[in-house]
N, C-alpha and C positions, 0 to 999 in steps of 0.2 A: 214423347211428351216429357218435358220439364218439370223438375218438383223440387225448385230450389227454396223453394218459400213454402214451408210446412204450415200445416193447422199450426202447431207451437208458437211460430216467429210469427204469423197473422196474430194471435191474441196476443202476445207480448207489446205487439205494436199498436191492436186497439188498446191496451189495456195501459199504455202510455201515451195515448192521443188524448185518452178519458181524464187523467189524472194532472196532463199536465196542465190543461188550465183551470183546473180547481188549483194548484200549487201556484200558478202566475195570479190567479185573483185574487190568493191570499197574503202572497209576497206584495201583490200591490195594495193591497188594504192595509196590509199590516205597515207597509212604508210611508203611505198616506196619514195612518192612524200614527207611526212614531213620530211622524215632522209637525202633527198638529199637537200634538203633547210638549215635544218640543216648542213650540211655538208659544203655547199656553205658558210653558214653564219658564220662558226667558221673559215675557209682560209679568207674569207674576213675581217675580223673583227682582226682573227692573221697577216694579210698582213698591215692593218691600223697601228694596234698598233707598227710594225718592223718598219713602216716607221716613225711613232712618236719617236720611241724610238731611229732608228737613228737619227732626229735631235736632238733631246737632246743629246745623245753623239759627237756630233760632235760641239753640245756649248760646251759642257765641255771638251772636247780635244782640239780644238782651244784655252779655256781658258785654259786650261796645258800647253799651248805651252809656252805661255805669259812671263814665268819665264825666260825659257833657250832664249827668244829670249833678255829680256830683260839683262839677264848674262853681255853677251858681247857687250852690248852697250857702247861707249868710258866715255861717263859721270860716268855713274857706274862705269867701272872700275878705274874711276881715282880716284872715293869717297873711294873705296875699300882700296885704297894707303893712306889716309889721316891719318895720328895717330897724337892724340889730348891729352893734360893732362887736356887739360880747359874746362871748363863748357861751356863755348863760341868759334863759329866759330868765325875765321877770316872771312875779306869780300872777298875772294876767297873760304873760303870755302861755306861761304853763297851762293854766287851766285850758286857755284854748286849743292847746295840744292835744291835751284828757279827752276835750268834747270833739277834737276831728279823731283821734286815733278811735275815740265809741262810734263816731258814725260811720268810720271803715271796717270797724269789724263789723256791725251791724249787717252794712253793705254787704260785709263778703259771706255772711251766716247767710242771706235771703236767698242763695243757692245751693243747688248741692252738687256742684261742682268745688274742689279745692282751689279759689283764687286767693293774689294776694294784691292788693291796691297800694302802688304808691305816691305818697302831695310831696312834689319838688318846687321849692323857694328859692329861684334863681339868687334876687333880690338877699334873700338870707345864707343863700349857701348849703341850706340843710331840705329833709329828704324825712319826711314823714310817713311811718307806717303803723300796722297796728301795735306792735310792741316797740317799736324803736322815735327817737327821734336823732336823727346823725346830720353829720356832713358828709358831703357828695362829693366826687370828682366831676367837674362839669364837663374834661374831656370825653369820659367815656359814655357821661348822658348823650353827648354830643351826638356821638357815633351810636346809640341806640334808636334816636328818634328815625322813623322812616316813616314812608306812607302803610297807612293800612298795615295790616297782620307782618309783625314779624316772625319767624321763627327762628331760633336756634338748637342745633345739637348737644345735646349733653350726657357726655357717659357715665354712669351708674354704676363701676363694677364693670361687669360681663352686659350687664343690660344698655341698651343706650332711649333716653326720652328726648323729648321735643319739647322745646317752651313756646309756650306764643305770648305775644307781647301786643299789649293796643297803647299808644301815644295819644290825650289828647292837651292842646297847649292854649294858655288863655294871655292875651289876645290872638284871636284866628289868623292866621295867613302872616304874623310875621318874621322877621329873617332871624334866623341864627334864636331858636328857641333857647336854645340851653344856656342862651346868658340873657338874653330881651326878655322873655317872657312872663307874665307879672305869677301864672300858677301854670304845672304841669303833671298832671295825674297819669301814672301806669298801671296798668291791668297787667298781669299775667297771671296763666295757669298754665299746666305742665301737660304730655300726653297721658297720665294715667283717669284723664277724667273718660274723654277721647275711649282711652282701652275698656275703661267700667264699662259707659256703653256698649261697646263691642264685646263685652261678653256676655252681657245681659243679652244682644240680641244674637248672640251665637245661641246661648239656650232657647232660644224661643223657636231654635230648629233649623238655624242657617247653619252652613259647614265649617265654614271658615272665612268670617269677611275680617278685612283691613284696610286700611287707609293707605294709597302712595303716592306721592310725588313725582317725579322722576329729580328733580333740582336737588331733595330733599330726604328724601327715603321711605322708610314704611312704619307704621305703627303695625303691628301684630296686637293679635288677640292674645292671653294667658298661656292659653291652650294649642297654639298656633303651630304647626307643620315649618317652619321656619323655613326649612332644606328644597320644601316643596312650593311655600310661597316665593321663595329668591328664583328660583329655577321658573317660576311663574311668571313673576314679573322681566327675567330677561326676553321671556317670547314678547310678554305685550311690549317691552321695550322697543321689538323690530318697529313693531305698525303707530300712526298716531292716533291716541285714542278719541272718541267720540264725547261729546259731554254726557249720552247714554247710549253704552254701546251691550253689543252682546255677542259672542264669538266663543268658537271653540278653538282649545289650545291640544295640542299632542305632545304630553311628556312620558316616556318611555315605552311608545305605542299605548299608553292608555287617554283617551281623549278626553277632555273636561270641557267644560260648558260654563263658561266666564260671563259676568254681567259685571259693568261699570256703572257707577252714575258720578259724575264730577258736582264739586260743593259749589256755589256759585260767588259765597261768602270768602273762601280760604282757599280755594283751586285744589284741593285735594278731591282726589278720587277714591272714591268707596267700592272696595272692588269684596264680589263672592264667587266662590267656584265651586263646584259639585262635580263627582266623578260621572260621566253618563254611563257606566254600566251599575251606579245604583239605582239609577234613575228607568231606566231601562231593564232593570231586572225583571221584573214581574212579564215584561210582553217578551223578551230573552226565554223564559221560563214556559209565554204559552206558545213561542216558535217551536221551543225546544219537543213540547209535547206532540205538537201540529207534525211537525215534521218525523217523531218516532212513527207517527200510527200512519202516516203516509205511506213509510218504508213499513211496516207491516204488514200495513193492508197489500202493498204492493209484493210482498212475500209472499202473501197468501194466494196472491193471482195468480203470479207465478208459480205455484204451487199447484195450483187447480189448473192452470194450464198448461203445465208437462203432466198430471196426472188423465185429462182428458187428451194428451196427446197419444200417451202411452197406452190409454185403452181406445183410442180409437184411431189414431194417425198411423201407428205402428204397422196395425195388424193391416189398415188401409194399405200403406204401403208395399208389405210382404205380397199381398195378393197381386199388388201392381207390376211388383218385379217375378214373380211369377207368372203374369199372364206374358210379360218380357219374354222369360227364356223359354215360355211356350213356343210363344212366336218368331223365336230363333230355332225350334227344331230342337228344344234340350227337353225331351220326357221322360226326364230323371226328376225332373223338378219336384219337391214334395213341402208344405206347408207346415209346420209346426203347431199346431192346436195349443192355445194356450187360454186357460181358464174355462169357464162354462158359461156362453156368451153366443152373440146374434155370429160375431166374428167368427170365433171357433168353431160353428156350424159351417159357417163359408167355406174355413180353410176344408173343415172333414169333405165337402161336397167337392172343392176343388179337386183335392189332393184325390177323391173317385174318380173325377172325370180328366185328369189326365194318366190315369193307372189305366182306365178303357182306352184311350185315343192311344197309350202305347203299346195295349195288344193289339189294334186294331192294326197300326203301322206296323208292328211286328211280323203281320199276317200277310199284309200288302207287299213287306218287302223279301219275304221269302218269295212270295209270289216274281215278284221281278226278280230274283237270283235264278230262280226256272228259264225265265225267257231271257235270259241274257244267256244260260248257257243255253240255251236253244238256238239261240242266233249263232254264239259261236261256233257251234256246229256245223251250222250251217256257211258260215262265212270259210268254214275250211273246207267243207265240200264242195264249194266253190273254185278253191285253188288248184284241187288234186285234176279235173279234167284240162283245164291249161297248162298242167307241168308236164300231161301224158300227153298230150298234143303233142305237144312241139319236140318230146323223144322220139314217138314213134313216126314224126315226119324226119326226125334225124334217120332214125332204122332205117327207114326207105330210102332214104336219098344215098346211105353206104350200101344197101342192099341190089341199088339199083349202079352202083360201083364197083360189085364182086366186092368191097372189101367185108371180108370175111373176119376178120380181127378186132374191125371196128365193130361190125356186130355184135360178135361175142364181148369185147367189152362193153357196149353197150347194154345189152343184154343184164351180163352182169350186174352193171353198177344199176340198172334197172330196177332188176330184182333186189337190190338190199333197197335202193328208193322205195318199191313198193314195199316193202317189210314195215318200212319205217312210219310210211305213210297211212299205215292198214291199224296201227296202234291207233287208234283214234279212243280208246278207252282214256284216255290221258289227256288230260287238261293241260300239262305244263311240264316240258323234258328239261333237262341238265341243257346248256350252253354250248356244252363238246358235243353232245349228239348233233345237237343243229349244224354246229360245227363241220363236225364229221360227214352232215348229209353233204353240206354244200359243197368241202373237198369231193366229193362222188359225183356231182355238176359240174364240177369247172373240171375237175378232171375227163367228161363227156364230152363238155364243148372244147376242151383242147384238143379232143381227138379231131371235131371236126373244124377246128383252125389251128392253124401250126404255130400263127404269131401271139397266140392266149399264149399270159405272161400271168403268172398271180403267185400273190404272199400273203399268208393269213396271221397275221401277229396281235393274240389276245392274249391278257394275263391271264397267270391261274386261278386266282379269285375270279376273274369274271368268267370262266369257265363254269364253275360252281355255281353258278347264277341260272336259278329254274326260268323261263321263258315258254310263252305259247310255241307250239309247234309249225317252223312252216313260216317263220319270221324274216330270218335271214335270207334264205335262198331267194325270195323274189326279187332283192336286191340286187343281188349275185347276178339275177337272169334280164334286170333290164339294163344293169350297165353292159352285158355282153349282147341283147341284140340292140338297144338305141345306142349305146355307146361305141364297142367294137364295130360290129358288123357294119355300120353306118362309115367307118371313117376305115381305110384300106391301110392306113399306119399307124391306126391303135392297136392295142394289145395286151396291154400291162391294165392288171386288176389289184389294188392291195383292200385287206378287211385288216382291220387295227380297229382296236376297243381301249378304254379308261374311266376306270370311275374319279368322276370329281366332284365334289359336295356331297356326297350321298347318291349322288345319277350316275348309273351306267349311261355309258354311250361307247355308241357303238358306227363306226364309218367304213359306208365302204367307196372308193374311188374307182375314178378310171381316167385314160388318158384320150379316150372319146371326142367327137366334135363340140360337146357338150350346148349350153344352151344358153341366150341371153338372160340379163335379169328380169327383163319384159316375161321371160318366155316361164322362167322359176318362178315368179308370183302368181305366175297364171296358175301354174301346175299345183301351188300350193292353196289355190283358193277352192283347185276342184279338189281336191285330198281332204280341204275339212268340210265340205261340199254332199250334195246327193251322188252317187255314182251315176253315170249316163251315160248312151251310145258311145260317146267318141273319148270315152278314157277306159282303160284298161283295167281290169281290178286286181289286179297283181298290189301292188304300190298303195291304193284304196282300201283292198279286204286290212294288208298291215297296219295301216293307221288306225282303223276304225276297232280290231281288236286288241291292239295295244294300251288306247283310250278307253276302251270299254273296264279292261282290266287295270289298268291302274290310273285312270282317271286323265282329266284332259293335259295334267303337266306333262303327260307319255305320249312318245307319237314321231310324226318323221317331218327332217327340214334338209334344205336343199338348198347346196350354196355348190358356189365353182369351185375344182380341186386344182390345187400345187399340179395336181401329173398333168392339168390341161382339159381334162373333159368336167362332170359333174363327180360332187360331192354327197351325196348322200348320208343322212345321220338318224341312227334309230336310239332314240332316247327314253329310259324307263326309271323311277325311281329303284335303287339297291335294294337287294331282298331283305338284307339287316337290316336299311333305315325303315323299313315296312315293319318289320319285324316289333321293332321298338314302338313305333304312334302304334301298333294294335298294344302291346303291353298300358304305355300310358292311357289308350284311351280306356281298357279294363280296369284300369289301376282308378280314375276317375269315374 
């Protein structure tokens, strides 16, 4: 069973299903709530500036009027009549200078803007103001008159102002004023009227508004960011403005929030800008808060949810890997108690009930170490009456030869056979004895065949090598009756052993008739097979306790040999490599 997804990562992930759209309904309120603020803020802000901007057109229309009202004032037009050759009024005409220079200052006192009025007398040549009466250049009137507002530039120093100028000319609509015309009045006033406003309504809470042209340039406020209104106007320069517009500009990744309204009297635009993170402060300020206690709160779940993982996932899980390596066969296993808890009670009972199930199997498997050597036992009592067979039908068969030599050797090598075979106290001989029995076999059956041929060539480590009793020889005994005795020109037996990886192995040959591979797979299905009637237990009893004792990688296989007949292989793990998994598996 899988446990990739702890209690911990489930509540982490409810506990960000939950949160996160409280965070998206707040992101979107809160965005919905800045764009209608915003929105509020750019009408409000366009409503100021339309009301600013009509009163300054309604100074500068009142001041247009100024002309045409002053036209048909009777003094004027009586000046308008006056033609002179002299450089000097008469005292009639003085006087009427007196009473138009009072009624233009008059004029220009009924404002409180600083204008100044001037009466041009083609006819005369001269140019009446409030303190002056001169002569004029009529070229340069010439070049002054235009339609509507003029302005011009004029520098100050470091400062630079704007004049504006209003033309009106009597009679209306005719050609080449600056010399026809019978009277011609000029208005101007400079930008510092223009800039008072603007700063009057800078105090009244606005940031920083100005007036610009693009043909003509900017009036500035007193107070005015210069650096930052230039750099302002080059953005609104890219786009064309609206006659009321409102947009945001980015100057130095800081974004502002521009409103225009265009004059409709003077074509100038009244422009105000505010940074939007002043504007914006206060809901910046309850993000900022919104968003700490999110991550708090979300601390603290997190917090509560490895604290409840660790007292309850934790110890969940130890029991779970513990019922694991029950259920591998590992009752070593033992649970840790930790705290005084429902858990901690589990593990104490666990860690009981697999300390019984390991006496229990302790008890079980001494029991089966009984009946394994029980059988063993028996599975070698089984071999000794088949190896006394087939001597004592030899004895007979030279007995009934007179060979009298062959008896006695038989006999002999008999008698150390039975010696050897009567030790049954003994679970397990040296290598060389086994050795040594089967030289005392083949040394029998050479006697009774002349063409046995045999080599035994095992190393001395593998001599050293403890084995059940009774292993070898039956090797020995059916490659000499299936193999020799079967085929009239075999003869030749070699046993040759080596360890490789850790395995002995051990082979013995013949040069026999030997056997198909049809006929090896058979023999090797009855070998891991039940024994029965029509197989021999010779070949059987060896596999069955060599498997017994060192488990199913030990046992016998059967291939064709080099000499011609069959190959036979008995394969056991090393007594050292044995030696060691017992260390390590104590050592664990």
């Amino acid at each position: 069973m899988s446990y990739r997804t702890n209690l911990f990562s489930k509540m982490v992930i409810l506990i960000l299903i939950m949160l996160i759209p409280v965070v998206l309904l707040y992101w979107y309120s809160n965005h919905k709530t800045t764009n209608v603020l915003r929105d509020e803020l750019n009408r409000s802000n366009s409503n100021q500036l339309e009301f600013f901007q009509n009163q300054v057109n309604t100074h500068i229309e009142l001041l247009s009027s100024w002309p045409n009202l002053l036209i048909h004032d009777p003094d004027i037009a009586s000046f308008r009549r006056i033609y002179t050759d002299s450089r000097y009024f008469d005292l009639d005409a003085i006087n009427l200078v007196k009473r138009i220079q009072n009624k233009l200052s008059i004029q220009e006192s009924s404002s409180n803007w600083t204008t100044k009025l001037y009466l041009y007398s083609p006819s005369m040549g001269r140019v009446v103001s409030e303190r002056d009466a001169r002569f004029y250049d009529k070229q340069a009137l010439r070049e002054s008159i235009v339609s509507g507002w003029d302005v011009r530039k004029i520098v100050d120093g470091k400062d630079e102002k704007f004049m504006f100028s209003w033309i009106t000319a009597s009679p209306y609509g005719i050609k080449d004023p600056a010399v026809n015309a019978e009277t011609i009045i000029k208005l101007e006033f400079d930008s510092d009227n223009i800039r008072d406003m603007l700063d009057k309504f800078k105090d009244d809470g606005r940031h920083d508004p100005f007036y610009y042209r693009e043909e003509s340039g900017v009036i500035y406020n007193r107070t005015s960011d210069r650096e930052l209104t230039n750099r302002l106007m080059d953005q609104l320069a890219i786009h064309t403005l609206q006659d009321v517009d409102n947009r945001t500009v980015v100057i130095d990744n800081e974004p502002y929030m521009v409103n225009t309204v265009k004059s409709s009297t003077t074509g100038w635009y009244l422009v105000d800008y505010m940074p939007l993170s002043d504007i914006l402060k206060p809901i910046h300020q309850s993000n900022v808060l919104f968003y700490s206690s999110m991550i708090c709160l979300l601390g603290m779940s997190f917090l509560a949810a490895y604290l409840l993982y660790v007292q309850v996932q934790v110890p969940v899980k130890q029991l779970i890997r513990g019922f694991q390596r029950l259920k591998q066969e590992d009752y070593s296993v033992r649970i840790k108690p930790k705290g005084r808890n429902e858990f901690s009670f589990l593990s104490e009972r666990f860690n009981s009930m697999v300390e019984q199930i390991q006496q229990l199997f302790e008890h079980v498997y001494l029991e089966q170490i009984h009946v394994r050597e029980a059988r063993l036992k028996q599975l070698q009592s089984q071999i000794n009456p088949h190896f006394f067979y087939n001597c004592f039908s030899f004895i007979t068969s030279m007995a009934k030869l007179k060979r009298v030599d062959a008896v006695v050797a038989m006999s002999h090598n008999l008698s150390r056979y039975y010696r050897y075979t009567t030790r049954q106290e003994r679970d397990v001989v040296p290598l060389n004895e086994e050795i040594e029995f089967v030289n005392c076999y083949l040394e029998i059956q050479q006697m009774r065949m002349d063409r046995i041929r045999y080599r035994i060539d095992l190393p001395d480590s593998m001599m050293r090598q403890e084995v059940p009793p009774l292993i070898v020889q039956p090797l020995v005994e059916n490659a000499v009756i299936h193999g020799i005795e079967a085929d009239a020109d075999a003869g030749e037996i070699r046993v040759s052993g080596e360890k490789q990886n850790g395995v002995m192995i051990l082979k013995v040959e013949d040069d026999g008739q030997g056997m198909t591979s049809e006929e090896r797979d058979k023999l090797l299905d009855k070998l891991r097979g039940t024994m029965d009637q029509d197989m021999g237990c010779g070949l059987w009893n060896v596999n069955q306790r060599m498997q017994l004792r060192y488990g199913e990688q030990a046992g016998i296989n059967i291939t064709e040999s080099p000499l011609g007949g069959l190959c036979v292989t008995l394969s056991w793990p090393a007594e050292d490599e044995i030696d060691e998994e017992e260390v390590s598996a104590d050592a664990d």
